[in-house]
C-alpha positions in Angstrom: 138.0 123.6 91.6 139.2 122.2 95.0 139.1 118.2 95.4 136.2 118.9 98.2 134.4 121.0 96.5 134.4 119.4 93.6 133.3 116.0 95.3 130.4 119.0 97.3 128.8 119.9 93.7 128.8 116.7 92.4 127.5 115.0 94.7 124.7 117.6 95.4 124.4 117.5 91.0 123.7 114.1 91.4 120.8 114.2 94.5 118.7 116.3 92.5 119.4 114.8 89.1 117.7 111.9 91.2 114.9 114.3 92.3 115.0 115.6 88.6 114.6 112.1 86.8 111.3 111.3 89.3 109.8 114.4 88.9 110.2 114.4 85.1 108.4 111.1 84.7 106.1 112.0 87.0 105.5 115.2 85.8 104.9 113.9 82.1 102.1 111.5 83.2 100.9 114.3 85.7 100.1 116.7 82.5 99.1 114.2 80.6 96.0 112.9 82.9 95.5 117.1 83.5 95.1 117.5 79.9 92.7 114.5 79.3 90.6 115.1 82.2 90.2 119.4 82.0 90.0 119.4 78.0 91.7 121.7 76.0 89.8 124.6 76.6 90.0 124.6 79.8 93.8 123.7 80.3 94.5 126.7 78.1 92.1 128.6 80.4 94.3 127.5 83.6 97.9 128.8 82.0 96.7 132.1 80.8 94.6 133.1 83.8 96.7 131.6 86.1 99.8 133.1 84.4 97.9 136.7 85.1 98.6 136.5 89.0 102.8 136.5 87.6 102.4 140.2 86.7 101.8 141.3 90.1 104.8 139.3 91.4 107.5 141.7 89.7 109.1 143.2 92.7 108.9 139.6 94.5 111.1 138.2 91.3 113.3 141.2 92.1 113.8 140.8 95.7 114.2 136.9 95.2 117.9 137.4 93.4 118.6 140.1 96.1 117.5 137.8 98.8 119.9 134.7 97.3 122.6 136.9 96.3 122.8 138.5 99.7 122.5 135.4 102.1 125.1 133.6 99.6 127.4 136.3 99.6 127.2 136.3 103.8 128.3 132.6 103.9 130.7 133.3 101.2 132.2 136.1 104.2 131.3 133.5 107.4 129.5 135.5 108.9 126.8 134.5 110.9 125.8 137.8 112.2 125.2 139.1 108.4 123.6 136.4 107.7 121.2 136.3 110.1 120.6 140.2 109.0 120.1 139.7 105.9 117.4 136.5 106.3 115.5 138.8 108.2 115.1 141.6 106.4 114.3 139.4 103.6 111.6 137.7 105.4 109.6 141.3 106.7 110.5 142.8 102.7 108.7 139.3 101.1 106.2 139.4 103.9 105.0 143.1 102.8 105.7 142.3 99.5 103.3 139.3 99.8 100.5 141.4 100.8 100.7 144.5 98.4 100.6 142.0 95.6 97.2 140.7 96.7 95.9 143.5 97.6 96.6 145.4 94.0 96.2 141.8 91.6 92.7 141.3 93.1 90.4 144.1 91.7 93.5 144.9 88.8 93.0 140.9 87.5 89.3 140.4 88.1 89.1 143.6 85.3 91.5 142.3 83.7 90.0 138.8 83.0 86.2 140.1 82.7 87.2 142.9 80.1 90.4 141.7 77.8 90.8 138.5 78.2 89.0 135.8 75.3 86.9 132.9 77.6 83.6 131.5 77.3 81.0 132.8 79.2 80.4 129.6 80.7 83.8 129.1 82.0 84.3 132.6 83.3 83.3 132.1 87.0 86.2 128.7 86.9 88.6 131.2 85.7 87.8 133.8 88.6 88.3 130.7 90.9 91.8 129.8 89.2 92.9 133.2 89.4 92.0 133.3 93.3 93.6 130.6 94.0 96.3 131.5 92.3 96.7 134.9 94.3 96.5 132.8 97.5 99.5 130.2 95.9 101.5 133.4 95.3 101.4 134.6 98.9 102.7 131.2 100.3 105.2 131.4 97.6 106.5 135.0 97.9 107.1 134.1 101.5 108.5 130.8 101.3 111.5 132.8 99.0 114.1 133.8 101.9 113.9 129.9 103.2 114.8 128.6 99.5 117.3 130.9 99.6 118.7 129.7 102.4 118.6 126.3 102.1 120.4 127.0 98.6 123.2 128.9 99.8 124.1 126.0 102.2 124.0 123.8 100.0 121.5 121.2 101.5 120.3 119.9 97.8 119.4 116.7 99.5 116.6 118.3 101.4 115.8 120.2 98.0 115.7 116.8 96.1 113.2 114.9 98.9 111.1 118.1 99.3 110.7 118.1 95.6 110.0 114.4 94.8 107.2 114.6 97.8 105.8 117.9 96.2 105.8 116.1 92.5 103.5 113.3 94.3 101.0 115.1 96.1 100.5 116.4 92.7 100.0 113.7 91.3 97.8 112.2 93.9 95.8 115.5 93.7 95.6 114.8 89.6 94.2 111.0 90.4 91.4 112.2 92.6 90.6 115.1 90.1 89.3 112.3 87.9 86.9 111.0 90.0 86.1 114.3 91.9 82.1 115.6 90.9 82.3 119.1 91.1 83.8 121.6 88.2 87.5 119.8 87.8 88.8 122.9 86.7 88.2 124.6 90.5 89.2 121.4 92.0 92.7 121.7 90.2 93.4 124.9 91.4 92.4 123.9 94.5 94.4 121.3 94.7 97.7 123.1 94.0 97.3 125.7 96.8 97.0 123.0 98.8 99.8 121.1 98.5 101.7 124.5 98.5 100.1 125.4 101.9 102.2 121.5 102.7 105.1 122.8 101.4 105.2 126.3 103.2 104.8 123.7 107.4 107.5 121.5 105.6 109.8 124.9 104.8 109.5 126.5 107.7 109.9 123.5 110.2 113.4 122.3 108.1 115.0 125.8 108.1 114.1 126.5 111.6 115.4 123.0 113.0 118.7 123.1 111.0 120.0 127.3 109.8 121.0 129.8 113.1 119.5 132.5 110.8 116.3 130.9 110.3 115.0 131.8 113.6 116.0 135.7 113.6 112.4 135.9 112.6 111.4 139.6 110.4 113.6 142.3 111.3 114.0 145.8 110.2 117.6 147.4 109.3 117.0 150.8 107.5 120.6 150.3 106.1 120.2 146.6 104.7 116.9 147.5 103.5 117.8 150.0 101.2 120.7 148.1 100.4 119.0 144.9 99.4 115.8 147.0 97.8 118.6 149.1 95.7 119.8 146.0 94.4 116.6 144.5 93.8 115.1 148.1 92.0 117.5 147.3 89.2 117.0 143.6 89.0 113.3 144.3 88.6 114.4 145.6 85.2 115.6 142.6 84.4 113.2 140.4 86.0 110.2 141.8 84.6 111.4 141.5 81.3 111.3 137.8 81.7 108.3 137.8 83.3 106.8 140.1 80.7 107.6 138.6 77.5 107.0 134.6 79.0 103.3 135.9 80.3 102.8 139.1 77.7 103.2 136.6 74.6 101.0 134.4 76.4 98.0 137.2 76.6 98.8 138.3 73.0 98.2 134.7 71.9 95.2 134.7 73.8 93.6 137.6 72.3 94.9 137.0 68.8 93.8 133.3 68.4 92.0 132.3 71.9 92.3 129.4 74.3 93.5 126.6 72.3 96.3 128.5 71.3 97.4 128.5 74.8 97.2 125.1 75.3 99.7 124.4 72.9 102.1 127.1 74.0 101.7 125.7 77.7 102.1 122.4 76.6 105.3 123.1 75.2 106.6 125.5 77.9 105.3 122.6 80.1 108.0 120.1 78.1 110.4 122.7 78.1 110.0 123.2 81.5 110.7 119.4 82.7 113.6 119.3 80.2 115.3 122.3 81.8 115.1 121.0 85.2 117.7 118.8 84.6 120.0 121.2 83.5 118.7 123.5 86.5 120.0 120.7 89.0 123.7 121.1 88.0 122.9 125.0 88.1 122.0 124.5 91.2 124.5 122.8 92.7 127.2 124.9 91.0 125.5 128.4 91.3 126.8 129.0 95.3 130.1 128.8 94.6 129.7 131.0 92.1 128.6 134.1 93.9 131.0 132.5 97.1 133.8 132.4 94.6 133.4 136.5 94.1 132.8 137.3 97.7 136.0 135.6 98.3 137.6 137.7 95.3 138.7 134.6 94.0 137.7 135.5 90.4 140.1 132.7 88.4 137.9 130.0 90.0 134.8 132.0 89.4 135.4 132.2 85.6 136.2 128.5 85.9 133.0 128.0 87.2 131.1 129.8 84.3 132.5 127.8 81.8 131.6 125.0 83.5 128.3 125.3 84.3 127.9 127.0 80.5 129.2 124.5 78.8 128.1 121.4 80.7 124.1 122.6 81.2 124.3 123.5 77.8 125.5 119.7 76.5 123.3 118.1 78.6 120.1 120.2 77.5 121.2 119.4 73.8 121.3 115.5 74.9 117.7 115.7 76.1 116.2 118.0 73.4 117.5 117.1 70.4 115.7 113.6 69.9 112.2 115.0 71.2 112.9 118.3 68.7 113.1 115.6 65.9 110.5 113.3 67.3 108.1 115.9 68.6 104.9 114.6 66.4 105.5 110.8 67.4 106.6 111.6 71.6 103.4 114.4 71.6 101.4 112.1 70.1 102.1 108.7 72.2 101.9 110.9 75.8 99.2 113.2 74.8 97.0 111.4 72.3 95.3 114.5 70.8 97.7 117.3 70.2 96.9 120.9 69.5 97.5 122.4 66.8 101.1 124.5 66.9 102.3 122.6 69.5 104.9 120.6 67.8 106.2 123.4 66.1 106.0 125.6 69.5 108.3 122.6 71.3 110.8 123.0 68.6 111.9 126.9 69.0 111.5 126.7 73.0 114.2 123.8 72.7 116.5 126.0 70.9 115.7 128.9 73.0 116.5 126.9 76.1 119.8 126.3 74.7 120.7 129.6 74.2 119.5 129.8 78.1 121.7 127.3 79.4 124.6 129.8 78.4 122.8 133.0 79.6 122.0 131.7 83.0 125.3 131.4 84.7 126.3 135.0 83.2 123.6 136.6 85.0 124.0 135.1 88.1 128.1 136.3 87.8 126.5 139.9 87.5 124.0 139.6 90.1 127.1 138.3 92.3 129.0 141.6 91.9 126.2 143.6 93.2 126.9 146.1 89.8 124.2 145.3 87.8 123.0 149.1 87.3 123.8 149.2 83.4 123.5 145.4 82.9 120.0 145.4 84.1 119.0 148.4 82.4 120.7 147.5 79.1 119.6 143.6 78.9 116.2 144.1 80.2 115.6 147.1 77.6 115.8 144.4 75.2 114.4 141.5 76.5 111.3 144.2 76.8 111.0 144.5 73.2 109.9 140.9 72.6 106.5 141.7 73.4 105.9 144.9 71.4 107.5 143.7 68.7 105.7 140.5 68.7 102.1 142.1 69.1 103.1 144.5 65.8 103.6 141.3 63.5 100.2 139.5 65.4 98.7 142.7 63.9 100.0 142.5 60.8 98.6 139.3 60.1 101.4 136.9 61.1 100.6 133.4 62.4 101.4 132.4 66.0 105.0 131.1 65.3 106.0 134.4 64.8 106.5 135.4 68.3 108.8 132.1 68.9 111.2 134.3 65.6 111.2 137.5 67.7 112.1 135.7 70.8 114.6 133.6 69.3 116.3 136.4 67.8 116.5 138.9 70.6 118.0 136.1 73.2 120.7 135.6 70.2 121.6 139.7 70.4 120.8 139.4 74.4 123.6 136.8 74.9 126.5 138.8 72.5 125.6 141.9 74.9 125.5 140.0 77.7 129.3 138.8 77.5 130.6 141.9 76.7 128.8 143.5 79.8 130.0 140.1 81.7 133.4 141.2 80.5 133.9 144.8 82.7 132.7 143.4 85.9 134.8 140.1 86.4 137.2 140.8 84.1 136.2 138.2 82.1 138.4 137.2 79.0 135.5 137.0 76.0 138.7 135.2 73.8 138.6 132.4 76.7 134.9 132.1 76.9 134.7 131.8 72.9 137.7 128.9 73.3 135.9 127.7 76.3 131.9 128.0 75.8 131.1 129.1 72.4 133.0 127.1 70.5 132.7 123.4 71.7 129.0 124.2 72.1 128.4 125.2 68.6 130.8 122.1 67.2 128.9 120.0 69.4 125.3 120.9 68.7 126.8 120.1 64.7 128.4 116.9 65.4 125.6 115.7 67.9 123.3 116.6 65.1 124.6 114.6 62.3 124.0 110.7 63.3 120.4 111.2 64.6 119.3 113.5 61.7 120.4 111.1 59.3 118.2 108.0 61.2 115.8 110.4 61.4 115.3 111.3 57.4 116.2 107.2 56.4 113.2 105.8 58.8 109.6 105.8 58.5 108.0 107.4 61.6 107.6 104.7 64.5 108.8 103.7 68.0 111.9 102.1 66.1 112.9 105.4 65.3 112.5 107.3 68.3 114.5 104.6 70.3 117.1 104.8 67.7 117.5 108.5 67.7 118.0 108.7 71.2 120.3 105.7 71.1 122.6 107.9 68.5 121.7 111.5 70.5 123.3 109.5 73.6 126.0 107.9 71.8 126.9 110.9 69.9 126.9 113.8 72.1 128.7 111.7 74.9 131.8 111.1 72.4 131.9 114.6 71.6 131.8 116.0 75.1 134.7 113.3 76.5 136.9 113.3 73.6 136.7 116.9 72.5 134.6 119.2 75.4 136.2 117.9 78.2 139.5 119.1 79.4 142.1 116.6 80.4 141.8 117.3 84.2 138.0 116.6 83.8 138.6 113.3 81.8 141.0 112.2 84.1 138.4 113.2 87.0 135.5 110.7 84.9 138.0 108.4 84.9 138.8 108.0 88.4 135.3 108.1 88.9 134.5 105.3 86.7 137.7 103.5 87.8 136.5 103.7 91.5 132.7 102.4 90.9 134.3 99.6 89.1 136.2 98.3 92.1 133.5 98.8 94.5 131.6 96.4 92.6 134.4 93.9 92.4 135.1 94.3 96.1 131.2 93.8 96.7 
């Protein structure tokens, strides 16, 4: 990695870690008050029904990694022209994308959620409101896509990092009137949110026109790049529906099988998982252009560089943040919730090991996505990913209790990431001996060494604050050693040290 570049990611990794740390506090207190002041009930009612509207997005997950692999892969070439093609076709695709959605997901979900889904009668005009306002959120959304894009392939994570920290507020200030608001809290909350993401869209639009040439092509229509960027997408939607279906398909069988509170305790963990993974998506981010730049400019040694990077670092730093609140779920649940659900701890627990097996996955699918050739990776992963859900709603009818859709998921992401390496393998010529040495292997010692200090605290002590604080104490101390004395390569401890070297003279000079 090139001295400027390198200074380019971490320096962007370090503006949205900023934006990552405020909107992780933030967020915590945000769905804390939300909880408290809807109820259970009707918390679990907003994630399912509001999770029903994600169905009907499909294609617009699709066209989302065509649209970001495209416009990266034009800046990756310079060329301004193609670029400028590409944002808008994107923008008329998303924008007719945006209103087949709503015109199929309103009469589809308003069956859907008067005939199948479990919700008190009492509740069920709230949960037509929610869902409304959900479809109107996704419009604003599935159109915003081509300017997120853009803003991500140039790299302007500092606008990213602002934008974000201002969206996590207005949430918040939205949450702090919901307490005092008069009218059904469960409207006003869904309310709320398509506000501040009708904000967002002026805020969007006004950046990326001011500062990006392509930005203000405005919606074009290239036969040629549409059914190139619409092929590309077709087979991504394999792919992308498969995560889509199993998150939100688990989610309905839970509701059907064991009703609302059920989801509350599944979307509270998600919700954890969720603000956890964050931080580990702000290095992603920062690292994933170069990435697909990298292939365009068929410099594939620095793109497999780049993988194990990104792999092994989100992967390290997910563990550091999960593995004190995966031992001290009951105690951390209990002090920010007060009154927690049943299956909740137990759900936090396998989406933390889940998420670790995601750190890895992520940066392998965007290196396929990157080629363009994603015909049989698509076809082959998402097959898989698919059976989560079927498999899940066989052992729900069986008899099984709810944790046994976190087994099935657990144990096809394992078989998913094995396949996904040796599909990774053909189209970058990837070396699976060098990604064992450089991945697999100091991950797995590390999540084993990490382990061994805080477990032990963990089983001397008596539950209490004591022992949470000391747990992360040894999580830190641990996993930091690890990662600097055995993770790191010498190039990269000598880069920490310069770093550290540097900060320490800055503050003598000052």
């Amino acid at each position: 990695m090139s001295g400027s570049t390198s200074h380019r990611v971490a320096k962007n990794t370090l503006i949205l870690y900023v934006q990552v740390v405020v909107g992780l506090l933030v967020g915590l207190y945000t769905s804390r008050i939300v909880l408290q002041t809807l109820g259970v009930e009707d918390f679990g009612i907003y994630n399912v029904v509001g999770g029903v509207i994600t169905f009907f997005g499909l294609l617009n997950s699709a066209m989302s990694s065509s649209t970001s692999r495209y416009l990266t892969f034009a800046l990756g070439r310079q060329d301004i022209e193609l670029s400028k093609t590409y944002f808008g076709v994107s923008l008329f695709v998303h924008f007719v994308i945006a209103v087949c959605i709503c015109l199929v997901a309103g009469p589809i979900g308003t069956w859907f959620i008067e005939h199948r889904m479990v919700i008190p009668d009492d509740r069920l005009d709230a949960a037509f409101w929610v869902f409304y306002c959900s479809i109107a959120t996704t419009f604003l959304a599935i159109v915003n896509v081509p300017l997120g894009a853009t803003i991500i392939a140039h790299e302007k994570m500092g606008f990213l990092a602002y934008f974000s920290i201002a969206d996590t507020l207005l949430k918040l200030g939205g949450v702090l009137v919901l307490q005092v608001v008069g009218a059904d809290k469960l409207k006003a909350y869904a309310l709320i949110l398509l506000t501040v993401q009708v904000i967002g869209q002026v805020v969007y639009w006004t950046y990326c026109y001011r500062n990006f040439m392509e930005a203000k092509t405005g919606m074009v229509w290239n036969k040629r790049v549409v059914k190139e960027m619409t092929s590309f997408a077709g087979w991504s939607l394999i792919g992308d529906s498969a995560v889509v279906l199993f998150t939100e398909g688990v989610n309905l069988l839970l509701n059907i099988f064991f009703g609302a509170v059920v989801n509350a305790a599944r979307g509270i963990a998600v919700q954890v998982q969720g603000l956890l993974m964050r931080f580990v998506a702000g290095f992603q981010t920062a690292i994933n252009p170069q990435i697909t730049k990298s292939y365009a400019g068929n410099d594939l040694a620095y793109m497999h560089k780049l993988i194990y990077t990104s792999s092994k670092y989100s992967f390290f730093l997910m563990l550091l943040l999960s593995l004190p609140i995966f031992l001290e779920a009951k105690v951390v649940l209990s002090i920010w919730l007060g009154t927690v659900p049943e299956y909740t701890v137990e759900f936090l627990r396998f989406m933390f090991v889940i998420s670790l097996i995601d750190c890895l996955a992520n940066p392998l699918v965007l290196s396929a996505k990157a080629t363009g050739r994603i015909r049989q990776y698509q076809l082959i992963l998402g097959t898989l990913l698919l059976t989560i859900v079927p498999i899940s709603y066989l052992f729900l009818k069986s008899g099984y209790s709810p944790l046994i859709v976190f087994w099935v998921h657990l144990i096809i992401v394992l078989i998913g990431q094995v396949a996904r390496v040796l599909l990774i393998r053909r189209l970058i010529n990837l070396s699976v001996r060098q990604y064992m040495s450089n991945v697999v292997w100091p991950c797995l010692g590390g999540m084993i060494v990490s382990a061994i200090f805080p477990v032990i605290c963990y089983l001397s002590l008596t539950p209490s604050i004591v022992r949470l604080l000391s747990v992360g104490a040894l999580t830190v101390f641990s996993t930091a050693s690890y990662v600097y004395f055995v993770a790191m390569e010498h190039r990269e401890r000598s880069w920490v040290k310069n770093l550290v070297f540097m900060k320490k003279m800055s503050l003598h000079e000052d």
